[in-house]
PyMOL Python script that loads the backbone (N, CA, C, O; Angstrom):
from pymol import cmd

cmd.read_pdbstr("""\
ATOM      1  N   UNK A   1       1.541 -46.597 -10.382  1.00  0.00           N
ATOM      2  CA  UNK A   1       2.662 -45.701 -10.211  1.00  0.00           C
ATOM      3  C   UNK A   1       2.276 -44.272 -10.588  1.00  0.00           C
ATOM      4  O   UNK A   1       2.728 -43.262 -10.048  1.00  0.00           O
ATOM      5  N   UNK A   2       1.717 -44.296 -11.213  1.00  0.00           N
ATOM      6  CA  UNK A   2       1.053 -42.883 -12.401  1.00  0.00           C
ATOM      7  C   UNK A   2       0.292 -42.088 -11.018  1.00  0.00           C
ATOM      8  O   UNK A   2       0.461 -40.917 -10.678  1.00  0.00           O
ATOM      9  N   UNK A   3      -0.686 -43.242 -10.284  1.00  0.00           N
ATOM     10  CA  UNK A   3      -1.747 -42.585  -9.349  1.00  0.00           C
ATOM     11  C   UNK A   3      -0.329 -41.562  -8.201  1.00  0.00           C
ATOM     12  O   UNK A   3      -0.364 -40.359  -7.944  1.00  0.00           O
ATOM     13  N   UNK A   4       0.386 -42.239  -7.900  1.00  0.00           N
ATOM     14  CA  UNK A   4       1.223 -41.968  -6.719  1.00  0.00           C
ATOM     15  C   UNK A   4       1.710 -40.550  -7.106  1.00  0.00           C
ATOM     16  O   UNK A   4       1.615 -39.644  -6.279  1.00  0.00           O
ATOM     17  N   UNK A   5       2.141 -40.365  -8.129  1.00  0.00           N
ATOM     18  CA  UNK A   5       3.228 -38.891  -8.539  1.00  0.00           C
ATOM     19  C   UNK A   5       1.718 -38.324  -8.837  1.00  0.00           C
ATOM     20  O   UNK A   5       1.720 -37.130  -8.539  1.00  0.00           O
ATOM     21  N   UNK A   6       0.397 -38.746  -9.326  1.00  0.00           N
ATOM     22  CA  UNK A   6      -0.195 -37.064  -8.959  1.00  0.00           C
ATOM     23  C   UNK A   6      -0.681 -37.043  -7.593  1.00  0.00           C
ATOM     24  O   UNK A   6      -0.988 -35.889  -7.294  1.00  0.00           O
ATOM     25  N   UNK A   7      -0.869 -37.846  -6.669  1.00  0.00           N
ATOM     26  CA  UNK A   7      -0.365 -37.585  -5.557  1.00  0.00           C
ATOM     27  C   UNK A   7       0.354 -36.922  -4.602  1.00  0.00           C
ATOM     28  O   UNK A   7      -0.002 -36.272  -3.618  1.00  0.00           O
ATOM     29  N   UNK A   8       2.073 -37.357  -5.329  1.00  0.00           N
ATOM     30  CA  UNK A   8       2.685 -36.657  -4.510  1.00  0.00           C
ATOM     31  C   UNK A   8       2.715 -34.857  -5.090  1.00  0.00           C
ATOM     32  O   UNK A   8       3.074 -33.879  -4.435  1.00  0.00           O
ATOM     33  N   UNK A   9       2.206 -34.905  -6.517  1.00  0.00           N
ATOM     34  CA  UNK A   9       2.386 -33.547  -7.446  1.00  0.00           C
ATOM     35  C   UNK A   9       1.442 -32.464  -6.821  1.00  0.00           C
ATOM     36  O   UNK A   9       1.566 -31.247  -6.954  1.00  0.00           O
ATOM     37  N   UNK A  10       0.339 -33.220  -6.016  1.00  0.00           N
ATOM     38  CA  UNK A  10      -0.839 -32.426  -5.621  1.00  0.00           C
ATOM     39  C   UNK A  10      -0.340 -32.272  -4.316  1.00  0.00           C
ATOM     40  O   UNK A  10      -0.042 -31.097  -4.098  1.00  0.00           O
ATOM     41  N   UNK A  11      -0.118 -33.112  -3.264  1.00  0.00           N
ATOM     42  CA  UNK A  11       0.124 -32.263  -2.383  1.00  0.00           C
ATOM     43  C   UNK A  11       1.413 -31.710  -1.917  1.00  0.00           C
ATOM     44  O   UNK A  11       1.697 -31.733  -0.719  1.00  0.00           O
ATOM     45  N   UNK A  12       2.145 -31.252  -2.740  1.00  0.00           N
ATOM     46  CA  UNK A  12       3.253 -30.361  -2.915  1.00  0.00           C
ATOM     47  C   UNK A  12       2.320 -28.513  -3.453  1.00  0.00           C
ATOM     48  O   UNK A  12       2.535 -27.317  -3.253  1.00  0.00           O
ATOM     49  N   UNK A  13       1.648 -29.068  -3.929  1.00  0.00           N
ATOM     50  CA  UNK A  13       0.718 -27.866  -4.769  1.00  0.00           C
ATOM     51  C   UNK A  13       0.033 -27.335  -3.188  1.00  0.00           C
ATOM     52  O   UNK A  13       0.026 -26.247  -2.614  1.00  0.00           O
ATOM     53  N   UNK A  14      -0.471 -28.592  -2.874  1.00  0.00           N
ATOM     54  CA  UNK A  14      -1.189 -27.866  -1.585  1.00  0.00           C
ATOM     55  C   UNK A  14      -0.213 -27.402  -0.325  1.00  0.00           C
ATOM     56  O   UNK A  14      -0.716 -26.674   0.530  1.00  0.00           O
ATOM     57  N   UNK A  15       0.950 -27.743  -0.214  1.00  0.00           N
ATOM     58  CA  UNK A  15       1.985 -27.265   0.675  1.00  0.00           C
ATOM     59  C   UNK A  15       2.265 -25.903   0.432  1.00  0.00           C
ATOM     60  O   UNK A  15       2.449 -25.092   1.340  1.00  0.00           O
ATOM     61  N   UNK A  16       2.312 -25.555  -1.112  1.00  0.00           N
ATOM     62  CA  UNK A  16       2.746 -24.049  -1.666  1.00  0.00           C
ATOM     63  C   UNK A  16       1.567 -23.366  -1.462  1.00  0.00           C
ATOM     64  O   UNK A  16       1.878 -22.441  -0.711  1.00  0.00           O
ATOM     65  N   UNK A  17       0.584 -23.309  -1.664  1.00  0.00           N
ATOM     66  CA  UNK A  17      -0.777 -22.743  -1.280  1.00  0.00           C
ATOM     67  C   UNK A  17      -1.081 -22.510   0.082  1.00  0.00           C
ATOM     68  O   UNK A  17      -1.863 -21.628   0.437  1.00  0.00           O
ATOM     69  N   UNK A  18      -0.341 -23.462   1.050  1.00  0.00           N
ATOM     70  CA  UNK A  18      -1.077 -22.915   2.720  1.00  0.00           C
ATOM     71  C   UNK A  18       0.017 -22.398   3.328  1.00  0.00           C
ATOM     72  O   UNK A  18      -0.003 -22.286   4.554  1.00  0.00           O
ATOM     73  N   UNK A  19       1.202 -21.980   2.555  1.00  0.00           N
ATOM     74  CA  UNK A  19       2.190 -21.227   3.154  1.00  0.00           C
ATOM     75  C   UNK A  19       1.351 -19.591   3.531  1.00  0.00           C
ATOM     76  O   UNK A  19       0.678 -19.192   2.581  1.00  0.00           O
ATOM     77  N   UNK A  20       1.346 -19.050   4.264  1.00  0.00           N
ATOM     78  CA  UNK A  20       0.852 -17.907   4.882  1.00  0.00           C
ATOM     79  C   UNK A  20       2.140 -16.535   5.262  1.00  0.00           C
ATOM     80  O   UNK A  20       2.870 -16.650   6.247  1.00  0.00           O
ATOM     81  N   UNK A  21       2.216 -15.537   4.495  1.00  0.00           N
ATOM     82  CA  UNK A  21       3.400 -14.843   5.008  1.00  0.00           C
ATOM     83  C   UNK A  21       2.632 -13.668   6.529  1.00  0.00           C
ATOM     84  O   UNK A  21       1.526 -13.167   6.734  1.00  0.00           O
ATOM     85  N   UNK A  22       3.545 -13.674   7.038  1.00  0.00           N
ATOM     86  CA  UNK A  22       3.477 -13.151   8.475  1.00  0.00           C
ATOM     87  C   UNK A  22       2.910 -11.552   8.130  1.00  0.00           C
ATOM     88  O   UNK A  22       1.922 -11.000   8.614  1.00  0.00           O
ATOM     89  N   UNK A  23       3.730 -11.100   7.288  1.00  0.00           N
ATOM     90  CA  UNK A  23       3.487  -9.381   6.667  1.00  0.00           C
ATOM     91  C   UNK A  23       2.038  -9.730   5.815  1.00  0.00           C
ATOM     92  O   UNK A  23       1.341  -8.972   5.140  1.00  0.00           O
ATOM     93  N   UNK A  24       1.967 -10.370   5.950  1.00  0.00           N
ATOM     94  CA  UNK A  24       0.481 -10.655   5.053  1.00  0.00           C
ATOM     95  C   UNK A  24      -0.616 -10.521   6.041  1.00  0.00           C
ATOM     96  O   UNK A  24      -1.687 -10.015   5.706  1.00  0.00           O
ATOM     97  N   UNK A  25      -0.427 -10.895   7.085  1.00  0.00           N
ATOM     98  CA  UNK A  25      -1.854 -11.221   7.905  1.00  0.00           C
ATOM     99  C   UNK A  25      -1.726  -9.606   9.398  1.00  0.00           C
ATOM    100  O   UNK A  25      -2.579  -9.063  10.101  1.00  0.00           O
ATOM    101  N   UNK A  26      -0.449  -9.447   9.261  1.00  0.00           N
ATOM    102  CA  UNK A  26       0.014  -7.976   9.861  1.00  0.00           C
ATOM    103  C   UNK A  26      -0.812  -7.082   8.768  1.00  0.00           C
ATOM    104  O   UNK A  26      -1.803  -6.537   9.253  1.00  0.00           O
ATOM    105  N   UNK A  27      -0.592  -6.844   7.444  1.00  0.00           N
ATOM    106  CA  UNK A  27      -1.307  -6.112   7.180  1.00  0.00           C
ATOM    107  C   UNK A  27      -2.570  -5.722   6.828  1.00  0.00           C
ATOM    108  O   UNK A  27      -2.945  -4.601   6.486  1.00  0.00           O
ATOM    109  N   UNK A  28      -3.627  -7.431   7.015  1.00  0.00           N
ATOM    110  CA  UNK A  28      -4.900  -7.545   6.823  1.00  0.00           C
ATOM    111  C   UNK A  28      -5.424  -7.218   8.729  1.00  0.00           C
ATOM    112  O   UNK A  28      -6.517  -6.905   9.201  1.00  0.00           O
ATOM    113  N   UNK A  29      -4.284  -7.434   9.288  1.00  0.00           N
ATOM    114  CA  UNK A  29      -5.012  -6.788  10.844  1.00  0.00           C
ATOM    115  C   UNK A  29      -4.544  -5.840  11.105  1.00  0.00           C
ATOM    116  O   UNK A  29      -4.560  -5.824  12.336  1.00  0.00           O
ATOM    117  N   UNK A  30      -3.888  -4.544  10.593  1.00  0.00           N
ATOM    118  CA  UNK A  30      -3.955  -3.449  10.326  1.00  0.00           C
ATOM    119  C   UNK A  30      -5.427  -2.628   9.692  1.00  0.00           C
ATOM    120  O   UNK A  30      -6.086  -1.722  10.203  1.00  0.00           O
ATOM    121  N   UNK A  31      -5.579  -3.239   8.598  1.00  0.00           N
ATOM    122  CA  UNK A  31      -6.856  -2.777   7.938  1.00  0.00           C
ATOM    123  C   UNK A  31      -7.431  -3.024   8.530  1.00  0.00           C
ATOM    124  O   UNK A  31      -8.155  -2.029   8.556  1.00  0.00           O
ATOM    125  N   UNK A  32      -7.929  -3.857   9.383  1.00  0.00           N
ATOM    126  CA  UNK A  32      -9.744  -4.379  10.048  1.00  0.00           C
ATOM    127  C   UNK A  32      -9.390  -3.549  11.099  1.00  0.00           C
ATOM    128  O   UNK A  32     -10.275  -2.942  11.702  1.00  0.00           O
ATOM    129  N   UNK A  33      -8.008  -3.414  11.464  1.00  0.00           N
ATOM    130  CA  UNK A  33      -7.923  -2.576  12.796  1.00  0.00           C
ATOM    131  C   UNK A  33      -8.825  -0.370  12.217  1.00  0.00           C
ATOM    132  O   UNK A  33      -9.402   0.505  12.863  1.00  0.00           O
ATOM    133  N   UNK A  34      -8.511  -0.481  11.176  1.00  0.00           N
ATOM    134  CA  UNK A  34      -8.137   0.485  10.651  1.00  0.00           C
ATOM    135  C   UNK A  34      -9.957   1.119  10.498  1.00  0.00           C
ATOM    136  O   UNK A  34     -10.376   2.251  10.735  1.00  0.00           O
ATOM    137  N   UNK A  35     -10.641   0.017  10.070  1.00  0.00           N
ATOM    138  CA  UNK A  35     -11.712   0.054   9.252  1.00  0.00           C
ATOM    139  C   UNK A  35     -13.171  -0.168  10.950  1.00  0.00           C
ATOM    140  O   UNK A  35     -14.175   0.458  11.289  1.00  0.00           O
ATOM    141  N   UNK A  36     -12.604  -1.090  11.365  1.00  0.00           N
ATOM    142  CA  UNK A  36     -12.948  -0.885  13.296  1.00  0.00           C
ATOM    143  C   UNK A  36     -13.197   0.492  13.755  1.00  0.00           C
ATOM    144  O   UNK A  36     -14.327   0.889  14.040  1.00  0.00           O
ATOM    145  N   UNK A  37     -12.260   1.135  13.816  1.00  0.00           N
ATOM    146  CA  UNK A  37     -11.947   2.419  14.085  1.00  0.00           C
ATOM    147  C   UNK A  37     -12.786   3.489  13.838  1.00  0.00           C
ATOM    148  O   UNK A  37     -13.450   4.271  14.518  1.00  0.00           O
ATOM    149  N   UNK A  38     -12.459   3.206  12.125  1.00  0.00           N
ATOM    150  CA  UNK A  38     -13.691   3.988  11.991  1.00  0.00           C
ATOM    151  C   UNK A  38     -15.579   3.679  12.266  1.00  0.00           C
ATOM    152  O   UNK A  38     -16.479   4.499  12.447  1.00  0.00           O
ATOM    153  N   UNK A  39     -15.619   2.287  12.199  1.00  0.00           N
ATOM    154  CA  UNK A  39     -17.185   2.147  12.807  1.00  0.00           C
ATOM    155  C   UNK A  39     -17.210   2.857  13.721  1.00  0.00           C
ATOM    156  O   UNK A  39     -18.004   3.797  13.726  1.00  0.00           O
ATOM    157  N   UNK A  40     -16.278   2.612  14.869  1.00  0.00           N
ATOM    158  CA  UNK A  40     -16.729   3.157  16.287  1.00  0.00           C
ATOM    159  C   UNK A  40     -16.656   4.987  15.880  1.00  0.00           C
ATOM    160  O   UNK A  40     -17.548   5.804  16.109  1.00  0.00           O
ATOM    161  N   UNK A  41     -15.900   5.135  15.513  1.00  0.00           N
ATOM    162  CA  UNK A  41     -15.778   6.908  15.435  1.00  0.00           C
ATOM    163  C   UNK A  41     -17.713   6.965  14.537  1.00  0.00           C
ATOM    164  O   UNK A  41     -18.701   7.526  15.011  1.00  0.00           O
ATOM    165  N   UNK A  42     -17.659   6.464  13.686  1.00  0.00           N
ATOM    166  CA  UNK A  42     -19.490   6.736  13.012  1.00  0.00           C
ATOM    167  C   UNK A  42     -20.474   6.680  14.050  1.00  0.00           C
ATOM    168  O   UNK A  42     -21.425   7.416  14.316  1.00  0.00           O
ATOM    169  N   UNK A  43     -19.941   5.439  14.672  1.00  0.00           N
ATOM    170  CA  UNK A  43     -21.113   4.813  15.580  1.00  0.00           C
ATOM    171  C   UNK A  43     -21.346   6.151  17.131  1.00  0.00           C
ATOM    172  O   UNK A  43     -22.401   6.651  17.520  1.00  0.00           O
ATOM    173  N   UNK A  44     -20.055   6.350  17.623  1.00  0.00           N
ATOM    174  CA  UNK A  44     -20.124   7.363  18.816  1.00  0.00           C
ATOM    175  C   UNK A  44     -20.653   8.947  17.868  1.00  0.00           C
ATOM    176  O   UNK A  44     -21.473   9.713  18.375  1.00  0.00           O
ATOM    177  N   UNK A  45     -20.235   9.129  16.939  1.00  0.00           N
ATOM    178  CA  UNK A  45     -21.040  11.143  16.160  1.00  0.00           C
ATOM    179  C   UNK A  45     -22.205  10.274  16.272  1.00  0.00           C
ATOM    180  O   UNK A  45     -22.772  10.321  17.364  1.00  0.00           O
ATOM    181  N   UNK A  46     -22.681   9.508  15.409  1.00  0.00           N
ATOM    182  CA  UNK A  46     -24.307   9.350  15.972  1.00  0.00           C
ATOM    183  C   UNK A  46     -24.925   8.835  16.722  1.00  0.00           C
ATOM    184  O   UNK A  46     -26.107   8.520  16.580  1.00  0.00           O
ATOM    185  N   UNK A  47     -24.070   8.603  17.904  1.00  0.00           N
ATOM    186  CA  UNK A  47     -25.075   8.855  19.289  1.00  0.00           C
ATOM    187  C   UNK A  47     -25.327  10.111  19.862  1.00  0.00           C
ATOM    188  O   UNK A  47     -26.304  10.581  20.445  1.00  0.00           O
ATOM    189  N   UNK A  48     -23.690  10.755  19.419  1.00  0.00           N
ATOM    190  CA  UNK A  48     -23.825  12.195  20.358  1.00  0.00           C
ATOM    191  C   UNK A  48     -24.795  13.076  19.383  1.00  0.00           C
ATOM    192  O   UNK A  48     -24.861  14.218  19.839  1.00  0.00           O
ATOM    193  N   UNK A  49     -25.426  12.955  18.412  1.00  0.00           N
ATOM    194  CA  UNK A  49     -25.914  13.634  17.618  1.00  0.00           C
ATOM    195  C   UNK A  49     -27.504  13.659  18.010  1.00  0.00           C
ATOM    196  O   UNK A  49     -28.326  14.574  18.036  1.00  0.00           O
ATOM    197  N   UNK A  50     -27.607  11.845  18.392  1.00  0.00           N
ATOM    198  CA  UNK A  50     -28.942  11.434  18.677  1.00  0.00           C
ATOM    199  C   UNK A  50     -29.034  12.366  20.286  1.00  0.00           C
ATOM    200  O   UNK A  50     -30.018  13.030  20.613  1.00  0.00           O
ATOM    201  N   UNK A  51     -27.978  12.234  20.990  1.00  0.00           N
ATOM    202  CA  UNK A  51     -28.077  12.952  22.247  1.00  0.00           C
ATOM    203  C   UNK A  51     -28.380  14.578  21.993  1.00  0.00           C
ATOM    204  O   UNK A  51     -29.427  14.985  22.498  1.00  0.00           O
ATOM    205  N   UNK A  52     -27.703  15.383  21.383  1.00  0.00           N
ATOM    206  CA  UNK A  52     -28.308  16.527  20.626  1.00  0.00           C
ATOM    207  C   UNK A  52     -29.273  16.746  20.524  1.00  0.00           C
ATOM    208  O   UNK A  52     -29.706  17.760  21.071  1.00  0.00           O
ATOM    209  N   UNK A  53     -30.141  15.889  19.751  1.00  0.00           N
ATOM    210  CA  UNK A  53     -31.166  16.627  18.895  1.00  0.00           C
ATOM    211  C   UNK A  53     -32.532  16.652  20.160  1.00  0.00           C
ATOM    212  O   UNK A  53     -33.444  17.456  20.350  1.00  0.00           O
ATOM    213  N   UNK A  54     -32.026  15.016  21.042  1.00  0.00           N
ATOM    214  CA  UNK A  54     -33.028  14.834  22.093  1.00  0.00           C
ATOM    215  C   UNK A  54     -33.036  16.413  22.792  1.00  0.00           C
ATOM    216  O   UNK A  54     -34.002  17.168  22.900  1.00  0.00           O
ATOM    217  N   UNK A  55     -31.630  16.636  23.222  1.00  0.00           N
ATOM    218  CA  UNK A  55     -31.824  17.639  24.074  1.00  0.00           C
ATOM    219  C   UNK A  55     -32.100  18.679  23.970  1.00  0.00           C
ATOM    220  O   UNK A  55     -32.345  19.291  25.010  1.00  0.00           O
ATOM    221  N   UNK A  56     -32.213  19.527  22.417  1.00  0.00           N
ATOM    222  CA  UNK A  56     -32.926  20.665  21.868  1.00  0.00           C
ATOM    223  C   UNK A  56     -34.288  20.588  22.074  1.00  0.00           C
ATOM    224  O   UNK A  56     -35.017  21.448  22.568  1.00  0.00           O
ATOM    225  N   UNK A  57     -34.665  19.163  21.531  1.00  0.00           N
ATOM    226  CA  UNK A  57     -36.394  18.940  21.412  1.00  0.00           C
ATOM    227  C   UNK A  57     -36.390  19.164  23.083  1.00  0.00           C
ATOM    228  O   UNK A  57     -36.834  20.312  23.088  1.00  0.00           O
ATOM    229  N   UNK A  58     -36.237  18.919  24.142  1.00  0.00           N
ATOM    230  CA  UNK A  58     -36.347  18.892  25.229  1.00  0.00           C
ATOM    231  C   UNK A  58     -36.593  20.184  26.231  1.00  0.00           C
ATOM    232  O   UNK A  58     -37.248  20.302  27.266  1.00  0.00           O
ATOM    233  N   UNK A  59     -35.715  21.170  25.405  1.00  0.00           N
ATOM    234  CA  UNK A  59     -35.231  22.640  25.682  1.00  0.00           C
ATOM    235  C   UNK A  59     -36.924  23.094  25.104  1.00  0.00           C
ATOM    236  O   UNK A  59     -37.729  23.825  25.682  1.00  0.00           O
ATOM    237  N   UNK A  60     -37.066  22.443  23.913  1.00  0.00           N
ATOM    238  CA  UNK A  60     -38.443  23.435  23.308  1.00  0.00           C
ATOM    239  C   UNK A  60     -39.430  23.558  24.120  1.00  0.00           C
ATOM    240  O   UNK A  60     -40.418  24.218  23.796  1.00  0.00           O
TER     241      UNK A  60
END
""", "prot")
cmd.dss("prot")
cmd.show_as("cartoon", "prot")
cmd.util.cbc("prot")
cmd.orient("prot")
């Protein structure tokens, strides 16, 4: 009888634990949206930069 109630005690524990709130995962895909963003903005200045410098050396 003892085995059964931590049983049922545990997975009640695990029911409260995989509840997920909606504003929760909205605002973790906000941030990655956020943090995305900026890679690409780093990633495009240093191409156009790499495109730059080619085209000075090129001019010389």
């Amino acid at each position: 009888m003892s085995s059964h109630y931590k049983f049922s005690s545990h997975s009640q524990e695990l029911k409260q634990q995989s509840k997920v709130k909606l504003t929760d995962l909205l605002n973790r895909m906000n941030e990655e949206k956020k943090i995305e963003r900026n890679r690409n903005l780093a990633l495009s200045v240093a191409a156009f930069s790499a495109v730059t410098v080619f085209g000075i050396i090129l001019t010389l």
